[in-house]
N, CA, C and O atoms as CSV, one atom per row, in Angstrom:
chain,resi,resn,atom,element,x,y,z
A,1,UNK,N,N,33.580,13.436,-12.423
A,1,UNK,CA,C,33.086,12.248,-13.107
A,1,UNK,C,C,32.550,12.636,-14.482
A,1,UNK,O,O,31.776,13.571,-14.688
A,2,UNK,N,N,33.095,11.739,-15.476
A,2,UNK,CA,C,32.510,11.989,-16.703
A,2,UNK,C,C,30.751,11.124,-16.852
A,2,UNK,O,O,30.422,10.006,-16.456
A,3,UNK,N,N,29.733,12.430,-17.736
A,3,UNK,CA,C,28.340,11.349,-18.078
A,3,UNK,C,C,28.756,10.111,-18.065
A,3,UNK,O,O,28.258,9.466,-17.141
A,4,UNK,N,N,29.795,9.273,-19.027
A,4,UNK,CA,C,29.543,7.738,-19.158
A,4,UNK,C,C,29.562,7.063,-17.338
A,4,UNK,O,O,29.008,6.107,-16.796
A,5,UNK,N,N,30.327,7.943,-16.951
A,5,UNK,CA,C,30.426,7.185,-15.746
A,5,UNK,C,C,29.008,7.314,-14.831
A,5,UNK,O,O,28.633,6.403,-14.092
A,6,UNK,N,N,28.434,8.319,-14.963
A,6,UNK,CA,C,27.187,9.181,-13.960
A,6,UNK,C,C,25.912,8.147,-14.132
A,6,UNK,O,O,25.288,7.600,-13.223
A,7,UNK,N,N,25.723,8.046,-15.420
A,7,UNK,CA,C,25.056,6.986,-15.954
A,7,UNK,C,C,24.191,5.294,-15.388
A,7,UNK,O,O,23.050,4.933,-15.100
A,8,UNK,N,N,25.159,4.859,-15.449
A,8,UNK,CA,C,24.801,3.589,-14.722
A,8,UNK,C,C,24.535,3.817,-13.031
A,8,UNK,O,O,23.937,2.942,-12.404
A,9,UNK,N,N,24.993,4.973,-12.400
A,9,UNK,CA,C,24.807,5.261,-10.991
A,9,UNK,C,C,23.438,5.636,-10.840
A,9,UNK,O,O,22.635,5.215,-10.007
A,10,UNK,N,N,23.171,6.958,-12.259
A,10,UNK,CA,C,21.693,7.527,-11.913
A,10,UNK,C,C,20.880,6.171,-12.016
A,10,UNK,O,O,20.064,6.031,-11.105
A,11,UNK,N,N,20.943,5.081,-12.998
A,11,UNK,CA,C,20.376,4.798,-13.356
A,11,UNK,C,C,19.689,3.467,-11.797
A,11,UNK,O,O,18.585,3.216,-11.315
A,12,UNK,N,N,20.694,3.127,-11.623
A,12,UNK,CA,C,20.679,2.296,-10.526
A,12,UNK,C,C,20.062,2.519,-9.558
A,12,UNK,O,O,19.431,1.607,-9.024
A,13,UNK,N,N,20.060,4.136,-8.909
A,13,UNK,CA,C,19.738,4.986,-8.116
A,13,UNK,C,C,17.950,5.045,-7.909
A,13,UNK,O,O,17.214,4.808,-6.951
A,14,UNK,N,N,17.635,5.624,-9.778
A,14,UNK,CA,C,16.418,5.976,-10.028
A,14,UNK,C,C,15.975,3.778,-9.955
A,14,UNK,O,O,15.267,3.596,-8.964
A,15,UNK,N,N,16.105,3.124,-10.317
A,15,UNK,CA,C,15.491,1.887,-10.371
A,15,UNK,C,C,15.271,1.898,-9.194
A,15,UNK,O,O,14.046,2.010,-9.214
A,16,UNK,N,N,15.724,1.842,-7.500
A,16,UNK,CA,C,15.573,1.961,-6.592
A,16,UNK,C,C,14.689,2.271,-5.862
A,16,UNK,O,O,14.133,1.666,-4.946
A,17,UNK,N,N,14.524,3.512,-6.397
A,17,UNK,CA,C,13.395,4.901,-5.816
A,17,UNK,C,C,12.171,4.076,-6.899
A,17,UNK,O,O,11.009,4.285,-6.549
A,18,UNK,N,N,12.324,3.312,-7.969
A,18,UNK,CA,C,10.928,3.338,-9.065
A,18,UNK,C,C,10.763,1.896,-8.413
A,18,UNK,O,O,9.550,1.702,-8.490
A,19,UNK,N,N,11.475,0.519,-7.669
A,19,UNK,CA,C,11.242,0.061,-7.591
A,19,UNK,C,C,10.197,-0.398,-6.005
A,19,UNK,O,O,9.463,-1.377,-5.867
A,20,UNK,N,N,10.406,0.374,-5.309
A,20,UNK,CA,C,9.471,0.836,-4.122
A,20,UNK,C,C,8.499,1.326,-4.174
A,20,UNK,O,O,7.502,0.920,-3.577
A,21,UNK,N,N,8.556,2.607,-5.105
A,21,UNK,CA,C,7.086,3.723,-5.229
A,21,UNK,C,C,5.986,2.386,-6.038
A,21,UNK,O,O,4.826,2.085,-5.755
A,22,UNK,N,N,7.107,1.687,-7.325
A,22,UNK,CA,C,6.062,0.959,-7.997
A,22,UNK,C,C,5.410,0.010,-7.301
A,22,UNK,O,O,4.212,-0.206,-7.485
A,23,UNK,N,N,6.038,-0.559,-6.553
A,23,UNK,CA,C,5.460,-1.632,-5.854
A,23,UNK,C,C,4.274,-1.679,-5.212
A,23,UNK,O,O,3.400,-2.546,-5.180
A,24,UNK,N,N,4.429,-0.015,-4.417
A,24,UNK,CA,C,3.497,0.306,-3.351
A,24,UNK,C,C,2.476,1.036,-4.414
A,24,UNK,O,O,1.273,0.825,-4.265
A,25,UNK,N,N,2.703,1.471,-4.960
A,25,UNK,CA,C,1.311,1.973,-6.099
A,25,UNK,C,C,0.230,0.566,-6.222
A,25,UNK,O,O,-0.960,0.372,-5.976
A,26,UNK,N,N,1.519,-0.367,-6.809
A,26,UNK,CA,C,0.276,-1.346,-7.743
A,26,UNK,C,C,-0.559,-2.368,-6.390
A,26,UNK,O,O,-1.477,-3.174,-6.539
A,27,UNK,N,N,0.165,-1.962,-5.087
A,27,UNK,CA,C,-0.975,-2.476,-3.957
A,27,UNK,C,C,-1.920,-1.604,-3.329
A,27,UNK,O,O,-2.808,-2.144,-2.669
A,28,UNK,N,N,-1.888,0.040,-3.437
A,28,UNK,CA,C,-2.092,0.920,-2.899
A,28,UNK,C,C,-3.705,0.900,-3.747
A,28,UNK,O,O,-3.980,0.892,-4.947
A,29,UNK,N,N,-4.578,0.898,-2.489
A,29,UNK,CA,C,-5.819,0.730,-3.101
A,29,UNK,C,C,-6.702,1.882,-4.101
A,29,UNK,O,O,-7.527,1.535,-4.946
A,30,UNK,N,N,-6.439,2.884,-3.889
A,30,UNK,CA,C,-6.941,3.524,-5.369
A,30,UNK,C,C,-6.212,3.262,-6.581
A,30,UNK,O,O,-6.888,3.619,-7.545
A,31,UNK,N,N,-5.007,2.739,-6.942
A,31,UNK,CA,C,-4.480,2.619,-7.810
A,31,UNK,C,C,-4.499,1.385,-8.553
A,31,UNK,O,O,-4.306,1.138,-9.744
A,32,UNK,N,N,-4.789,0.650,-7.526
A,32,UNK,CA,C,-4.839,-1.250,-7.701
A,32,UNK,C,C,-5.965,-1.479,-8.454
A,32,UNK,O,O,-5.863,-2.369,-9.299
A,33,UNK,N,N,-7.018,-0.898,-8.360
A,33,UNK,CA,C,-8.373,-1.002,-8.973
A,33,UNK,C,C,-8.065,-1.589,-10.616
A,33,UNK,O,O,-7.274,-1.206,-11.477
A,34,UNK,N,N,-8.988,-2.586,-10.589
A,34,UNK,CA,C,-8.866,-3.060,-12.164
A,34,UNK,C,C,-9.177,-2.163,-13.055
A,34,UNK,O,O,-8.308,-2.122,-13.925
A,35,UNK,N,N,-10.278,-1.206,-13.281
A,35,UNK,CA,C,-10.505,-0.343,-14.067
A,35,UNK,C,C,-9.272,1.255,-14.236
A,35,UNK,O,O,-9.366,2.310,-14.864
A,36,UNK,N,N,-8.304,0.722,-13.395
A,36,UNK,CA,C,-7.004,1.733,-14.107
A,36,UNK,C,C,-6.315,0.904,-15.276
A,36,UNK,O,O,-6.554,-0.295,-15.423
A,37,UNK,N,N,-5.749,1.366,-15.813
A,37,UNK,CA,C,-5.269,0.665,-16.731
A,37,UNK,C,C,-3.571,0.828,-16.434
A,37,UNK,O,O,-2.957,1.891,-16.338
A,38,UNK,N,N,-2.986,-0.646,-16.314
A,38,UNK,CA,C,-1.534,-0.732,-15.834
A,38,UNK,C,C,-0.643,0.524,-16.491
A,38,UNK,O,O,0.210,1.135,-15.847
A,39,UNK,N,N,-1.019,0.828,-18.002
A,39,UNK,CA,C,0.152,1.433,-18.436
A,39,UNK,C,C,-0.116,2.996,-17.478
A,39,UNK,O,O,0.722,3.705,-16.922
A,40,UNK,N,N,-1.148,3.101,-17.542
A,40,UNK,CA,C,-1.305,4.684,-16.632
A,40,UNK,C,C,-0.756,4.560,-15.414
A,40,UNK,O,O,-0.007,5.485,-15.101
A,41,UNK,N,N,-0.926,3.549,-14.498
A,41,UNK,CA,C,-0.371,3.071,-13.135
A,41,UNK,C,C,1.310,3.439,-13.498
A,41,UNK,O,O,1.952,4.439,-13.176
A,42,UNK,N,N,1.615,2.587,-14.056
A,42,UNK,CA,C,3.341,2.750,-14.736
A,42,UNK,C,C,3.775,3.743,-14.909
A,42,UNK,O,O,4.931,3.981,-14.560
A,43,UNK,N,N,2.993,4.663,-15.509
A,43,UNK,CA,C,3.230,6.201,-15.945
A,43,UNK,C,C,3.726,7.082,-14.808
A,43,UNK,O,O,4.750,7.759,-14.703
A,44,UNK,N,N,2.269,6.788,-13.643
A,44,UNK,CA,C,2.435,7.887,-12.786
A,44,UNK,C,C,3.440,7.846,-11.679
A,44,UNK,O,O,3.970,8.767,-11.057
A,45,UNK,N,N,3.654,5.720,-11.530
A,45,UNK,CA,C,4.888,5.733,-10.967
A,45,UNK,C,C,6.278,6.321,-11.369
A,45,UNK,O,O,7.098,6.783,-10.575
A,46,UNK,N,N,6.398,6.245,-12.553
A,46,UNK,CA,C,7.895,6.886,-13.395
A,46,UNK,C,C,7.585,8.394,-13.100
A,46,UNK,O,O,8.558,8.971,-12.616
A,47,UNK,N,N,6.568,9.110,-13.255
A,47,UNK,CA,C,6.642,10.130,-13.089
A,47,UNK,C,C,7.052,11.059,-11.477
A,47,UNK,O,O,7.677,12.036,-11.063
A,48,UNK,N,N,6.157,9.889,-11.011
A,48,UNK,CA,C,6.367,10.381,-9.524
A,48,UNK,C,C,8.026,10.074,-9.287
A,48,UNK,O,O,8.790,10.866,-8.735
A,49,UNK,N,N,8.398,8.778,-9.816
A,49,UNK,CA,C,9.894,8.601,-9.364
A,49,UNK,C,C,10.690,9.695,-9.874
A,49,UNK,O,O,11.439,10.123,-8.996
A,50,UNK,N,N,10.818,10.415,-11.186
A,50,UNK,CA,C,11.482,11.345,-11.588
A,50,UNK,C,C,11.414,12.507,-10.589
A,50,UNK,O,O,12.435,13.185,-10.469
A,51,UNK,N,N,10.141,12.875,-9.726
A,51,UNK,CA,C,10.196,13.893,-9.210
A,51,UNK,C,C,10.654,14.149,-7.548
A,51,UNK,O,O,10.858,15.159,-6.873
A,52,UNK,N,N,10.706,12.382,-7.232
A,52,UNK,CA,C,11.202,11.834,-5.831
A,52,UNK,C,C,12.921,12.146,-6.421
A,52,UNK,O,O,13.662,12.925,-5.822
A,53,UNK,N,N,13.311,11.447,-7.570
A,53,UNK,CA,C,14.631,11.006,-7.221
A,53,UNK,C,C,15.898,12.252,-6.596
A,53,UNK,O,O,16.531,12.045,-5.561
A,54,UNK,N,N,16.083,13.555,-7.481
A,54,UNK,CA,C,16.800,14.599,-6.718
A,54,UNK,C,C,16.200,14.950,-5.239
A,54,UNK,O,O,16.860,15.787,-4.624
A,55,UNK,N,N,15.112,14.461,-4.618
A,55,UNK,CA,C,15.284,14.948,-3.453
A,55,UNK,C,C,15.810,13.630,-2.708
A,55,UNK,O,O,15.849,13.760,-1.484
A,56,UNK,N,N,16.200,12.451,-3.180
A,56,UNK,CA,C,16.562,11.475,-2.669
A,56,UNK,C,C,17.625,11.017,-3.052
A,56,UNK,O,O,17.946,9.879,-2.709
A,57,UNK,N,N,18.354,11.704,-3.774
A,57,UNK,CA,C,19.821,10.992,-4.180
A,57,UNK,C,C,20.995,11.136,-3.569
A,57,UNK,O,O,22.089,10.683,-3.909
A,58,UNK,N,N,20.731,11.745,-2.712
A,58,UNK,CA,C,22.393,12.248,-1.385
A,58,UNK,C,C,22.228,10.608,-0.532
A,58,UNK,O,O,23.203,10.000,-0.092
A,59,UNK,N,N,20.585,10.038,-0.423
A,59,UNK,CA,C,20.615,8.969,1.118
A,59,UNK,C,C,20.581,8.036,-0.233
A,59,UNK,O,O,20.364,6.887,0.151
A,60,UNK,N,N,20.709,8.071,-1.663
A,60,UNK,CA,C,20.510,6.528,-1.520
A,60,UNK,C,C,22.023,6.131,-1.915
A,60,UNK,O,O,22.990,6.845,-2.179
A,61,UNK,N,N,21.828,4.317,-1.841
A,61,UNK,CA,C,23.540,4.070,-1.505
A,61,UNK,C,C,24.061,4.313,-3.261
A,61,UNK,O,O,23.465,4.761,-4.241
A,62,UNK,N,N,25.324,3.822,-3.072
A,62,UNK,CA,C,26.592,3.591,-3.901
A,62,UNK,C,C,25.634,2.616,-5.158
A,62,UNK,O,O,24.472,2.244,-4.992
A,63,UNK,N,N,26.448,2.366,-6.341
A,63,UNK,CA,C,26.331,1.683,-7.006
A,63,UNK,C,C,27.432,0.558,-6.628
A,63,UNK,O,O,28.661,0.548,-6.705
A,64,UNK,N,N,26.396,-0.459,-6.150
A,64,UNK,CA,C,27.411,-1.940,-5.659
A,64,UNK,C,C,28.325,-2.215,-6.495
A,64,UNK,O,O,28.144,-1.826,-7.649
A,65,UNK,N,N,29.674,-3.021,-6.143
A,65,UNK,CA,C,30.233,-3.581,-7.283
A,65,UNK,C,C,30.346,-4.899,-7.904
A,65,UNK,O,O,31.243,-5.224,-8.682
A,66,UNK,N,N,29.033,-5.903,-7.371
A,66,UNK,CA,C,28.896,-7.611,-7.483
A,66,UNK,C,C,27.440,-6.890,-8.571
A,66,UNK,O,O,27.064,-5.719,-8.521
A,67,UNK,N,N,26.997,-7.714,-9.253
A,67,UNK,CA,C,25.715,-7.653,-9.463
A,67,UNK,C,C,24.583,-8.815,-8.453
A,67,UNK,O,O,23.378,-8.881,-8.696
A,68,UNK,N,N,25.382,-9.794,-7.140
A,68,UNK,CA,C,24.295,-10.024,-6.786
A,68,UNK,C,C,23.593,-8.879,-5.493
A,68,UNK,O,O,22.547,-8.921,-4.844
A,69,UNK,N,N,24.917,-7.765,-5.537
A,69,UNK,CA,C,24.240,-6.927,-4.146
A,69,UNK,C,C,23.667,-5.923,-4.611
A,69,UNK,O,O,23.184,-5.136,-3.797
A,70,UNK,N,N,23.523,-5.589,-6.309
A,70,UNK,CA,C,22.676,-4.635,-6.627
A,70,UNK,C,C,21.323,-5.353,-6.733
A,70,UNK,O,O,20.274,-4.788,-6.421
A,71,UNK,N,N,21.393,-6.941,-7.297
A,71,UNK,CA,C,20.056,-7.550,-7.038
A,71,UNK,C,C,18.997,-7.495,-5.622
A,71,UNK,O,O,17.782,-7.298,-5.580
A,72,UNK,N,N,19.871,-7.723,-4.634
A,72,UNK,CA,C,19.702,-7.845,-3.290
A,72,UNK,C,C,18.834,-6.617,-3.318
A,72,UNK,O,O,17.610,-6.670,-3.433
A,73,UNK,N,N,19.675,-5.277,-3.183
A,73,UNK,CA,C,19.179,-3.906,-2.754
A,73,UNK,C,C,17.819,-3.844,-3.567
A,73,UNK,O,O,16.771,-3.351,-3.151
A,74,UNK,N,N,17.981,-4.300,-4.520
A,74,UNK,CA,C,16.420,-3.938,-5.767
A,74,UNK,C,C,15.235,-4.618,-4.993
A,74,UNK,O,O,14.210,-3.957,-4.823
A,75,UNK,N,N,15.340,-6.271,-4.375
A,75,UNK,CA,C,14.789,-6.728,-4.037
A,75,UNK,C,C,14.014,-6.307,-2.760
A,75,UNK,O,O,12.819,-6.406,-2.482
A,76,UNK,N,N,15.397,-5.652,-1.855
A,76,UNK,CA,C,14.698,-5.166,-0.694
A,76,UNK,C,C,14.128,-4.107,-0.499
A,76,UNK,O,O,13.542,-3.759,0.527
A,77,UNK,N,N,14.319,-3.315,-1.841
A,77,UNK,CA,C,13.346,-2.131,-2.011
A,77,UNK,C,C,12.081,-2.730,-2.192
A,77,UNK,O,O,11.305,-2.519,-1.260
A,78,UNK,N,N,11.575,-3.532,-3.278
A,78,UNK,CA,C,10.506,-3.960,-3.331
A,78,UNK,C,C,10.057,-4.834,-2.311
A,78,UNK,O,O,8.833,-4.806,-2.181
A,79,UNK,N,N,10.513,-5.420,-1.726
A,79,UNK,CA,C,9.675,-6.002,-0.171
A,79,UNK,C,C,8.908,-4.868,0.554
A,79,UNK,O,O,7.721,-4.891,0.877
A,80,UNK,N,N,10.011,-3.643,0.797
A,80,UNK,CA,C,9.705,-2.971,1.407
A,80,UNK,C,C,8.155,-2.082,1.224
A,80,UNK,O,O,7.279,-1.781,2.035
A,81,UNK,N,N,8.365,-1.789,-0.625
A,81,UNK,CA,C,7.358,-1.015,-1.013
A,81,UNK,C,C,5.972,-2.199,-0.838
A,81,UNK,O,O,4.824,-1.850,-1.113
């Protein structure tokens, strides 16, 4: 596979993994606290996701080929988180 192609997969991949961790951060009670400030919350989620995603990229799925089943999957990550 060429980068252009790798691209939109990582990218899909990592939204996945950032859209769960984030979720569960911004309810997760040390983090939720008003006196954090969102952009730091944001931070440490992206950061943490960068360091989740290679140990998680063999289980997560395919890049769908509809955009409403990549919506779907995004969504049910975040329910989940």
């Amino acid at each position: 596979m060429n980068p252009a192609e790798l691209l939109p997969l990582f990218t899909f991949q990592f939204m996945l993994v950032f859209a769960r961790l984030g979720t569960a951060m911004f309810v997760f009670p040390a983090l939720s606290d008003p006196s954090i400030n969102p952009r730091v919350r944001l931070l440490i989620g992206i950061l943490i996701s960068f360091i989740l995603y290679p140990l998680l990229a063999k289980q997560l799925p395919a890049l769908p080929p509809a955009t409403g089943d990549m919506l779907a999957l995004l969504a049910q990550e975040m329910l989940i988180g």
